[in-house]
C-alpha positions, 0 to 999 in steps of 0.5 A: 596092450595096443596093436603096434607096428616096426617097420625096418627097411630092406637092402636089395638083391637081383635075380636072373629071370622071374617067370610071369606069375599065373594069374586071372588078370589078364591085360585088356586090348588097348586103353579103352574103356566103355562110356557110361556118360560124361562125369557119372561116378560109380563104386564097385566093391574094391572101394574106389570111385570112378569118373568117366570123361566125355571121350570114355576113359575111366580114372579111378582114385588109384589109377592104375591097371589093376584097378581096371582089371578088377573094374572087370572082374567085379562086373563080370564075377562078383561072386568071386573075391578077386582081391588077391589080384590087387596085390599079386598082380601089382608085384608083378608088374611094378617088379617088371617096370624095376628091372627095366630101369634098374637094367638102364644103369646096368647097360652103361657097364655092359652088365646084367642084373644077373652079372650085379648080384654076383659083384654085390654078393662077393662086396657084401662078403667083405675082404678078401671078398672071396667065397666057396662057389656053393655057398654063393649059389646058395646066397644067390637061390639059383642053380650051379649051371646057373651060377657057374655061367655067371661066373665065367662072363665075370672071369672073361672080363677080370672081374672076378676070379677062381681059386683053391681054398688054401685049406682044401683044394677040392673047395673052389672060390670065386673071388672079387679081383681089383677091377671088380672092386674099382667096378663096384665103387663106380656103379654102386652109387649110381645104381643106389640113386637110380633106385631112389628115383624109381621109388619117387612116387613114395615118401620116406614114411611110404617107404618104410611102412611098405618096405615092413610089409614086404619084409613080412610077407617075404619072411613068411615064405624064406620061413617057411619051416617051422620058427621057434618064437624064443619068447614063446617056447613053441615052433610055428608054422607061418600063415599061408603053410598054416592054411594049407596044412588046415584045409588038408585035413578038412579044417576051417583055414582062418589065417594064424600063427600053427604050433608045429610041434609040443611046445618046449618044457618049462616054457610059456607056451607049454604052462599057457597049455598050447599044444601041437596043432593049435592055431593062434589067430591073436594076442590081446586081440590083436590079430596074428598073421605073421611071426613077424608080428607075433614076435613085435607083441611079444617084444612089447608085453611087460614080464608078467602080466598075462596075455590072451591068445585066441586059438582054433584047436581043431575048430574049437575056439579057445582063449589061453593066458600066457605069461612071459617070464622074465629073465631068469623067472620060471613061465607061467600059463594057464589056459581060461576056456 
């Protein structure tokens, strides 16, 4: 069965502050770069082409900070895989240049992104766009103080307002008032069409297959307790809590799907023979880094016809057949070394 690929796009959310994240990418002192001469090309191990101009700036393919900080890095430690940076550091800095112009649109309302989240979060409620204060601090992942600040700049300005549940007095709701809702119909276009604009670099197909990345890696860690894939019958662990779980306890720390507990009984997992602790790497030889993706092949694989799930149990490589049954069949599974 071929490896294949959904991407879906994601709606947006906003958070009050997000620290720097550590990294070993430090920013360099000016935009300088030391002459190697003029249009001499040179390639490092990220795999990009460099030319250097007369003055002694260098433009690579990709052209951004990053690449330069890694220019570095592959000169000074080699040694060293630096890789990570080139993600890591790039969501950091494009998130950085997103608030800034995200926070332009919001400057015209005299609101913060912090003041938004909390308007779009009651909208997205639907009416009476009303909810309990704790389950909006849980929707926005922030502290009660946090929250409770939040709301009261919003109530000083007749944007939303407090109230008893009729049901239960002791439970207070933060409500959307009329003037948030007539706020909210005039921002949220603006604010949609200032988001496009800051998202030109990328095309439609860009956009969607970097926004199913994304989705991936953010599951991953939203995720990061123990998922029962319903196809499979088995609870797993997602790549990065698998490689930390297995580097614990002296293992080989490859990225994989980890079977957090027996599978189900009477499952395709338990008749394929997976067992608490195994680690599943691919499906068909398709690499398995997320549930995400697990549950895509899965979703694609005919009732049937058995698949072949490569596992490390400990650091013993083993190959199980795994049968999906359909609707209504028994599982079937058998394990084939």
């Amino acid at each position: 069965m071929p490896c294949r690929c959904a991407f879906a796009g994601t709606g947006y959310g906003a958070h009050d502050r997000h620290a720097a994240l550590p990294s070993l990418a430090l920013p360099l002192r000016g935009n300088r770069i030391p002459t190697l001469g003029p249009k001499r090309f040179h390639q490092g191990n990220y795999g990009y082409d460099v030319r250097v101009g007369a003055a002694g700036n260098e433009v690579g393919a990709a052209g951004d900070s990053v690449d330069r900080l890694l220019r570095d890095w592959d000169r000074e430690r080699r040694d060293l895989d630096f890789s990570p940076v080139g993600i890591v550091t790039r969501l950091a800095r494009v998130r950085g240049h997103l608030d800034a112009g995200l926070q332009q649109v919001f400057d015209r309302y005299d609101l913060t992104a912090a003041d938004f989240a909390v308007i779009v979060t009651l909208r997205r409620a639907g009416a009476p766009y009303r909810l309990p204060q704790t389950q909006l601090i849980a929707q926005l992942g922030l502290t009660s103080g946090t929250v409770s600040v939040r709301v009261d700049r919003l109530v000083s300005r007749s944007v939303v307002g407090r109230e008893d549940a009729p049901d239960d007095r002791r439970v207070q709701l933060v409500r959307l008032t009329g003037e948030g809702l007539r706020l909210f119909d005039e921002i949220a276009p603006v604010h949609l069409a200032n988001e496009d604009r800051l998202l030109s670099a990328l095309g439609p197909a860009e956009r969607a297959e970097l926004a199913g990345l994304l989705r991936r890696l953010l599951a991953s860690f939203e995720n990061s307790t123990a998922r029962v894939i319903a196809p499979l019958g088995a609870a797993l662990l997602p790549a990065h809590i698998a490689r930390s779980r297995r580097a614990g306890v002296g293992l080989t720390d490859p990225p994989g799907l980890l079977v957090a507990a027996p599978p189900l009984a009477g499952t395709p997992a338990a008749a394929a023979g997976l067992q608490q602790g195994d680690l599943i790497t691919t499906v068909n030889d398709c690499e398995v880094r997320s549930c995400i993706a697990l549950e895509e092949l899965l979703s694609g694989a005919p009732a049937g016809v058995p698949l072949c799930l490569s596992i490390l149990r400990a650091d013993q490589p083993r190959r199980l057949q795994l049968t999906l049954a359909s609707q209504g069949q028994k599982a079937a599974g058998s394990p084939s070394g």
